[in-house]
LUMRO-464491 format. One line per 10 residues: for each residue x, y, z of C-alpha. Coordinates in nm, 2 decimals, padded with zeros to 4 digits. Example, Ala and Ser with C-alpha at 12.3 -4.5 7.8 and 13.67 -1.06 7.14 Angstrom:
! LUMRO-464491
01.23:-00.45:00.78  01.37:-00.11:00.71
This chain:
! LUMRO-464491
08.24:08.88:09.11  08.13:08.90:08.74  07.85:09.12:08.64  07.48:09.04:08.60  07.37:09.06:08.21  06.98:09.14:08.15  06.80:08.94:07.89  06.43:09.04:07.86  06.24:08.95:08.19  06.54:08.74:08.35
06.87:08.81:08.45  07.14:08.56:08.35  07.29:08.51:08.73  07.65:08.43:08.83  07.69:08.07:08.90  07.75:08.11:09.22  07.40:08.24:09.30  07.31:07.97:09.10  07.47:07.72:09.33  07.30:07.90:09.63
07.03:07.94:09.53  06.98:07.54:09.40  07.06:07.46:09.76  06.73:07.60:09.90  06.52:07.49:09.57  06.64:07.12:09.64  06.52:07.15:09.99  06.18:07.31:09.88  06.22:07.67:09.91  06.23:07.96:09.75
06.50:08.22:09.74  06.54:08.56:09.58  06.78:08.82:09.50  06.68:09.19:09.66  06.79:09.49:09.76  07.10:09.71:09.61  07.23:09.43:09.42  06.91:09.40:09.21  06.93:09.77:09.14  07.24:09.76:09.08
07.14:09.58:08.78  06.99:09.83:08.63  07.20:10.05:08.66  07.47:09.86:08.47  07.67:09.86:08.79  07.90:09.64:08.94  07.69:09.50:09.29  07.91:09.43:09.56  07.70:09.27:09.82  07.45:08.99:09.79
07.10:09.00:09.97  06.83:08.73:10.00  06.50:08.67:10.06  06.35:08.32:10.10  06.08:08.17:10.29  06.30:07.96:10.49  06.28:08.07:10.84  06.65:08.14:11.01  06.65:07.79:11.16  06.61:07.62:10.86
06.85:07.81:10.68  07.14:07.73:10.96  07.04:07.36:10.85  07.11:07.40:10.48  07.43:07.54:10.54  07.72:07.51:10.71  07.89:07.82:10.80  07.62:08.05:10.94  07.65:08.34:11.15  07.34:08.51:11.34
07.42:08.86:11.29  06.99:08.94:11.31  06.83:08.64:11.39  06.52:08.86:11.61  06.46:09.01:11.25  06.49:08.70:11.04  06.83:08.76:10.92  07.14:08.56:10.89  07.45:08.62:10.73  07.56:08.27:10.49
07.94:08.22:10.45  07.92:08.04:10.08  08.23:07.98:09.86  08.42:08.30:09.98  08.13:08.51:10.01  07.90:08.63:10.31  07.54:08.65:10.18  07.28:08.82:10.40  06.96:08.60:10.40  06.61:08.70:10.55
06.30:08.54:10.59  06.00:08.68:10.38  05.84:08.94:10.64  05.59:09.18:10.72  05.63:09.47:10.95  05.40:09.69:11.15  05.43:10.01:11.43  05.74:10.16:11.46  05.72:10.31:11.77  06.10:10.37:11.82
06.15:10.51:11.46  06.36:10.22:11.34  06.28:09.87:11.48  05.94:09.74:11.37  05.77:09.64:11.72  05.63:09.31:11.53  05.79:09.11:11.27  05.56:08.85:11.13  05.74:08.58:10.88  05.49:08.64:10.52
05.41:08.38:10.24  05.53:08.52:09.93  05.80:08.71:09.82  05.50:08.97:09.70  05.44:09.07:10.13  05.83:09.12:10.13  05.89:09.36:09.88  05.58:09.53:09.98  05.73:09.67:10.32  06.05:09.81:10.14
06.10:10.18:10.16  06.17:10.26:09.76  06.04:10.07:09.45  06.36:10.07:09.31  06.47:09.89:09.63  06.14:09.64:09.56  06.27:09.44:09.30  06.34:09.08:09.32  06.50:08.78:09.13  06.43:08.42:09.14
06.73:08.25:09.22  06.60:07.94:09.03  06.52:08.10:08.72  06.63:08.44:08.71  06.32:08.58:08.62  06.23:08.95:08.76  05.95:08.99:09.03  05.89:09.38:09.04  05.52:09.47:09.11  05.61:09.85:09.24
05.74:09.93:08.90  06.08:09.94:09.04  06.27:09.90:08.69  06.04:10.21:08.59  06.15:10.43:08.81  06.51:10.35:08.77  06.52:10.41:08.41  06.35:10.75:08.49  06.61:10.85:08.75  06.33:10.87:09.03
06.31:10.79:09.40  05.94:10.67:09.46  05.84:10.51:09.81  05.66:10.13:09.79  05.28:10.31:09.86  05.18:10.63:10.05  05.52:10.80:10.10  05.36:10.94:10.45  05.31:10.60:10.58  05.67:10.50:10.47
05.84:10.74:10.63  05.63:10.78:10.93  05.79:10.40:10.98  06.12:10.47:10.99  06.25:10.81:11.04  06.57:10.72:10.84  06.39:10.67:10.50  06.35:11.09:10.43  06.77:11.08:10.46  06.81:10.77:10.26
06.61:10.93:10.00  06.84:11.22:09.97  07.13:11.03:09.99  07.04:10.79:09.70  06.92:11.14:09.50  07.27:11.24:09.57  07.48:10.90:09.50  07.26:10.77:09.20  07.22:11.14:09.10  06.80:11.06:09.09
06.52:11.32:09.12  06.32:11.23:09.44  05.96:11.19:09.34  05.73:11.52:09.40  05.51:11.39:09.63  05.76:11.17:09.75  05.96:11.50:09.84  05.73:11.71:09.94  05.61:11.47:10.26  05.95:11.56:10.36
05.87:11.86:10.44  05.57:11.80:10.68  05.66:11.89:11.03  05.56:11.52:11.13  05.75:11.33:10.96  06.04:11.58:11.05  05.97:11.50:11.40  06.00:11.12:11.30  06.34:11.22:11.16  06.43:11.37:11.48
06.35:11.03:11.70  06.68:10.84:11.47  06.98:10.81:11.62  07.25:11.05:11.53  07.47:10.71:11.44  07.27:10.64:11.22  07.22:11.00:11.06  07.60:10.98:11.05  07.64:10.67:10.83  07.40:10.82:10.57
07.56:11.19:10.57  07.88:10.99:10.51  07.73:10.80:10.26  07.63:11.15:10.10  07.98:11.27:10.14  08.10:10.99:09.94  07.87:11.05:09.62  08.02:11.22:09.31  07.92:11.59:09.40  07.84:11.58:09.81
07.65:11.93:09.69  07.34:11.78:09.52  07.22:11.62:09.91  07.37:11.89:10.08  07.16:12.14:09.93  06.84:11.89:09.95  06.91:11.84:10.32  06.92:12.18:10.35  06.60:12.29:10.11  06.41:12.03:10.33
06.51:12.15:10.71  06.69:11.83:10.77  07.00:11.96:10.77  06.91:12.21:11.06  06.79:11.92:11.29  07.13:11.73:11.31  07.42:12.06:11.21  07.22:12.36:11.29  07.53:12.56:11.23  07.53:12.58:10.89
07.24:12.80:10.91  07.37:13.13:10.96  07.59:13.05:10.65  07.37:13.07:10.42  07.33:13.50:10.31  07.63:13.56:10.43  07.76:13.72:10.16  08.15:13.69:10.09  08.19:13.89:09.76  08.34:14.23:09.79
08.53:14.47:09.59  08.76:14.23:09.52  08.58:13.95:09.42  08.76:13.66:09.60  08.39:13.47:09.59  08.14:13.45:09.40  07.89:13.27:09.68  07.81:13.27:10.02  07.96:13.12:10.30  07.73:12.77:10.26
07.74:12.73:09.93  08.15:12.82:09.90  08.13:12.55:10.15  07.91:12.28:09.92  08.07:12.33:09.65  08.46:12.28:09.82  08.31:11.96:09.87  08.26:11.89:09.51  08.64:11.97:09.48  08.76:11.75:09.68
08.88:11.42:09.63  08.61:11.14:09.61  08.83:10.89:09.80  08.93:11.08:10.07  08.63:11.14:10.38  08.84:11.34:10.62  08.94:11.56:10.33  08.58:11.64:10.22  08.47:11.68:10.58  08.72:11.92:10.64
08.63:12.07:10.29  08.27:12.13:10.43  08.42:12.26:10.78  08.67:12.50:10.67  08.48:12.82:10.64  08.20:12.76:10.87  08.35:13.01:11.13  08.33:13.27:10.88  07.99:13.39:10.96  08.13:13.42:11.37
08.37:13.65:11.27  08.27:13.86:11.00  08.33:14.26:11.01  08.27:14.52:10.74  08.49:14.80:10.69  08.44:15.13:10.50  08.68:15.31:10.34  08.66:15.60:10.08  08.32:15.49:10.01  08.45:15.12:09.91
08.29:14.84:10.13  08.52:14.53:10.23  08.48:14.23:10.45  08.71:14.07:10.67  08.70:13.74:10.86  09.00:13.72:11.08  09.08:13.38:11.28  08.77:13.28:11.09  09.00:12.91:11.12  09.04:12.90:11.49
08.65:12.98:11.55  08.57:12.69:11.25  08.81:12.49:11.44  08.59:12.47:11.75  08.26:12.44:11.59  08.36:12.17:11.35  08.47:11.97:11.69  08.13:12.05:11.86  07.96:11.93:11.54  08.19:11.58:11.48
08.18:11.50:11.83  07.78:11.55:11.85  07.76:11.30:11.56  08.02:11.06:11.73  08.28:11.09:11.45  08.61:10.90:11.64  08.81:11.07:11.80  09.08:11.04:11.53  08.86:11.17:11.29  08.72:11.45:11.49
09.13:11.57:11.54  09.24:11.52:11.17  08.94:11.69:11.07  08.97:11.99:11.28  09.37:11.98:11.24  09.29:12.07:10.89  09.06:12.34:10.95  09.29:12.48:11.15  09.53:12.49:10.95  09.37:12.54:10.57
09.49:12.95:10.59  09.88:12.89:10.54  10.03:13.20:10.32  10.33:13.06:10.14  10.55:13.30:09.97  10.84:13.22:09.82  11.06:13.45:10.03  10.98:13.15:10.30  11.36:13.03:10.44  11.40:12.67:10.41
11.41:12.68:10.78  11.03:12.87:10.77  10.94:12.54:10.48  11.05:12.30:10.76  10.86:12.49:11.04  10.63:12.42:10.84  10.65:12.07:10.77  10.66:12.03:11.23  10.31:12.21:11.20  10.11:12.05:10.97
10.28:11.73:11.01  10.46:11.53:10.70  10.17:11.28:10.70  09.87:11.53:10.63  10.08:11.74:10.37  09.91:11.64:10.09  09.55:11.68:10.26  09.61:12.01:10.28  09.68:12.04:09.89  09.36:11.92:09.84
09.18:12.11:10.06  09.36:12.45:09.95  09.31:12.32:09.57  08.95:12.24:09.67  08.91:12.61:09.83  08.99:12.75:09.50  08.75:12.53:09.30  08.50:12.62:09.55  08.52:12.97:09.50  08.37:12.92:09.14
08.21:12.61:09.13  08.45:12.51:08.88  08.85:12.42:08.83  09.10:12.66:08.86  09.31:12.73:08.53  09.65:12.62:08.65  09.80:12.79:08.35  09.69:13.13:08.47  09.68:13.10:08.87  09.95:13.23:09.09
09.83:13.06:09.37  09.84:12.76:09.24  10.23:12.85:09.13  10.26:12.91:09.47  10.12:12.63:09.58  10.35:12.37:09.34  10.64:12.58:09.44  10.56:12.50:09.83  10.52:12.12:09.74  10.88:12.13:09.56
11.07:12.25:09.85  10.85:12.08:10.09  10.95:11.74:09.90  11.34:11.88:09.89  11.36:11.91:10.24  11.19:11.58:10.32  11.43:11.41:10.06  11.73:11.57:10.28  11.62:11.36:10.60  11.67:11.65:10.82
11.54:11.64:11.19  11.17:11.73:11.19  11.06:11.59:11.58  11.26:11.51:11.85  11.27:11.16:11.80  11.51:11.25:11.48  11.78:11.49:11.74  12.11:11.36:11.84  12.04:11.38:12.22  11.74:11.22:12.39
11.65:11.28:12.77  11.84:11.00:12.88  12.16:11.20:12.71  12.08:11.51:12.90  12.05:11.36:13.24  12.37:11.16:13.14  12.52:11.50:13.12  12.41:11.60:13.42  12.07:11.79:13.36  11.80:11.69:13.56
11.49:11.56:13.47  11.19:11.75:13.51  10.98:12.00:13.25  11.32:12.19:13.20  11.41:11.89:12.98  11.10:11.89:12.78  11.22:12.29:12.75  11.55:12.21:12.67  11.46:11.92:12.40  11.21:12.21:12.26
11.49:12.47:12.23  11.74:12.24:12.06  11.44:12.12:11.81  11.44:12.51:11.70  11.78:12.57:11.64  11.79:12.22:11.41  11.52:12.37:11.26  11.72:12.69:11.22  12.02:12.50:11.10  12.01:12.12:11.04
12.39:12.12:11.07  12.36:12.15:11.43  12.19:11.76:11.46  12.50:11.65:11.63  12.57:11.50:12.01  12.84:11.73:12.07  12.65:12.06:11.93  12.34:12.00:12.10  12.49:11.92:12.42  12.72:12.26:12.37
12.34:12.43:12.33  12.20:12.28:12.60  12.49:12.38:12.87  12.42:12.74:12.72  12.07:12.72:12.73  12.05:12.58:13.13  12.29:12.83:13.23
């Protein structure tokens, strides 16, 4: 999909939009461009979805083409399968009463293009283009605000937002993916304890999908922090709350924040592309707070948060599940958490290295990299000088042994032993949880010594062991 190209008041389209676009002209309708795509524009950005308004109703548009799929026909929208692509088209409408907090309780079918863009949330999200000629409709001064990096609601913000509950969270999550400034008055209606309660009546799905979307922008930190400054952010994970103050930084100055913003900021230091890995970069320290003790001695004060990762553990499950994260998720997630403390030193035995491996798992190895390289970034709110860092010595040292060992195809689950159950009870053993016990003890001592991965040895061991 080739990229739009401005020129004055029109865009110069792709021909394939074109081609769309002709069909509905030649049938005597009209048909714009709208949503992220236009803004996309503006942004010199790459769009990759297609939305389009026309005055068509949904019936007519299943007539003018042939592959057409309902996906919201009780809202005026179907989705168009055209030349390889699925374009999303919906009937000009207006929209009134809320009641729910999402779904409009009306949907009337408007005239003009004008009443369309008119009950959009943002004016940069108001601007359309006429598939016919390419020229620019944009009477919210959409184009404005997107070459001054602002978030402004189409109209009274209080009135927007009091429509859909979602819009306050959208606005932080475009200040946080476009890196935009939301508008102050725009911003400041967030704060009103009515439209906070509006917020409350959405779904936590869909509170989900835009915290995600957050998660996902370049530093997670800017809508983090708005989320937070606003009181959103206690509605929907009140446990970050008693995060914030607690204060880290002791005589030893391991931090330089507190426990929320160490926590932000890890997710800045994560990788982009990787959601579980942020997640769990936001998660790792939240148990802190739940554990903390102060200690005095000789006048010096220090902190301590022992099994601060089995209490973070447990709260970042109660938090995934109550936002209906998968179940997947939720476990690699918390596995990580769980597991972000490891203390590698290099008197480790290769046996310890391949313990290890059985613990964490070979597949979430490198997850754990990031989130311990993360951990350090986030201590600083910047990189960490590999040039001058033990840890992160360490830390290459672990990842070169850890790669040695895997290169050596050693045993590593009990699907890679010698012996299976069905060669135990061939041997006499019977089945039952002593097996399990048995398979478990001769795991350990190929562990211990990968020489041992042999029928014969391992069914020497096990005789021992059941005697």
């Amino acid at each position: 999909m080739s990229l739009f190209n401005l020129f004055n008041k029109k865009i110069i389209l792709p021909a394939k939009l074109i081609r769309f676009g002709k069909i509905f002209t030649e049938a005597g309708f009209e048909a714009y461009l709208v949503g992220g795509a236009v803004r996309d524009v503006f942004l010199h950005k790459k769009a990759s979805d297609w939305d389009v308004a026309t005055n068509a109703n949904p019936q007519q548009v299943m007539k003018l083409f042939k592959f057409v799929v309902p996906t919201g026909i009780e809202h005026g929208t179907v989705t168009v399968h055209f030349e390889k692509e699925e374009i999303e088209v919906t009937t000009f409408r207006t929209e009134s009463d809320y009641s729910d907090g999402r779904h409009p309780d009306k949907i009337e079918y408007a005239n003009t293009i004008y009443e369309d863009l008119s009950r959009r949330d943002f004016t940069m999200n108001a601007i359309a283009v006429n598939l016919s000629n390419g020229k620019i409709v944009d009477p919210f001064k959409g184009r404005k605000a997107i070459k001054k990096k602002l978030i402004v609601t189409v109209g009274n913000p209080h009135e927007r937002f009091m429509e859909d509950g979602l819009r306050p969270v959208r606005a932080i999550r475009f200040a946080s993916k476009l890196n935009f400034l939301i508008e102050k008055y725009t911003y400041s209606e967030i704060f009103k304890d009515e439209v906070k309660e509006k917020v409350k009546s959405i779904s936590v799905e869909r509170f989900r999908d835009e915290f995600i979307k957050i998660m996902q922008s370049e530093k997670p930190s800017v809508g983090l922090k708005l989320l937070e400054e606003s009181g959103l952010l206690d509605i929907f994970i009140p446990e970050f709350k008693i995060c914030r103050g607690c204060i880290q930084s002791d005589s030893r100055g391991f931090h330089k924040f507190d426990v929320l913003d160490h926590l932000f900021y890890t997710c800045d230091g994560a990788p982009k592309d990787k959601l579980m890995v942020r997640l769990a970069a936001l998660f790792h320290d939240i148990g802190k707070p739940l554990v903390k003790k102060i200690i005095i001695k000789d006048g010096v004060e220090t902190f301590t948060f022992y099994n601060h990762e089995i209490e973070g553990e447990k709260v970042c499950r109660t938090i995934m599940t109550r936002l209906k994260f998968s179940n997947d998720q939720i476990n690699s997630v918390c596995h990580l958490v769980k597991e972000h403390m490891f203390h590698y030193q290099s008197e480790w035995t290769d046996a310890a290295v391949r313990r290890f491996i059985v613990r964490i798992g070979k597949e979430n190895i490198d997850d754990l990299y990031d989130i311990r390289l993360a951990d350090m970034y986030g201590m600083w709110n910047e990189a960490v000088d590999i040039r001058y860092s033990e840890s992160i010595k360490l830390l290459i040292e672990l990842k070169d042994r850890i790669k040695n060992q895997l290169e050596k195809q050693n045993a590593l689950t009990l699907k890679d032993l010698a012996v299976n159950g069905r060669d135990l009870m061939e041997a006499g053993f019977p089945s039952g949880k002593e097996l399990g016990i048995i398979l478990n003890h001769l795991m350990d001592c190929v562990l211990e010594d990968p020489q041992l991965n042999s029928k014969e040895a391992l069914l020497t061991i096990a005789k021992k062991t059941y005697r």
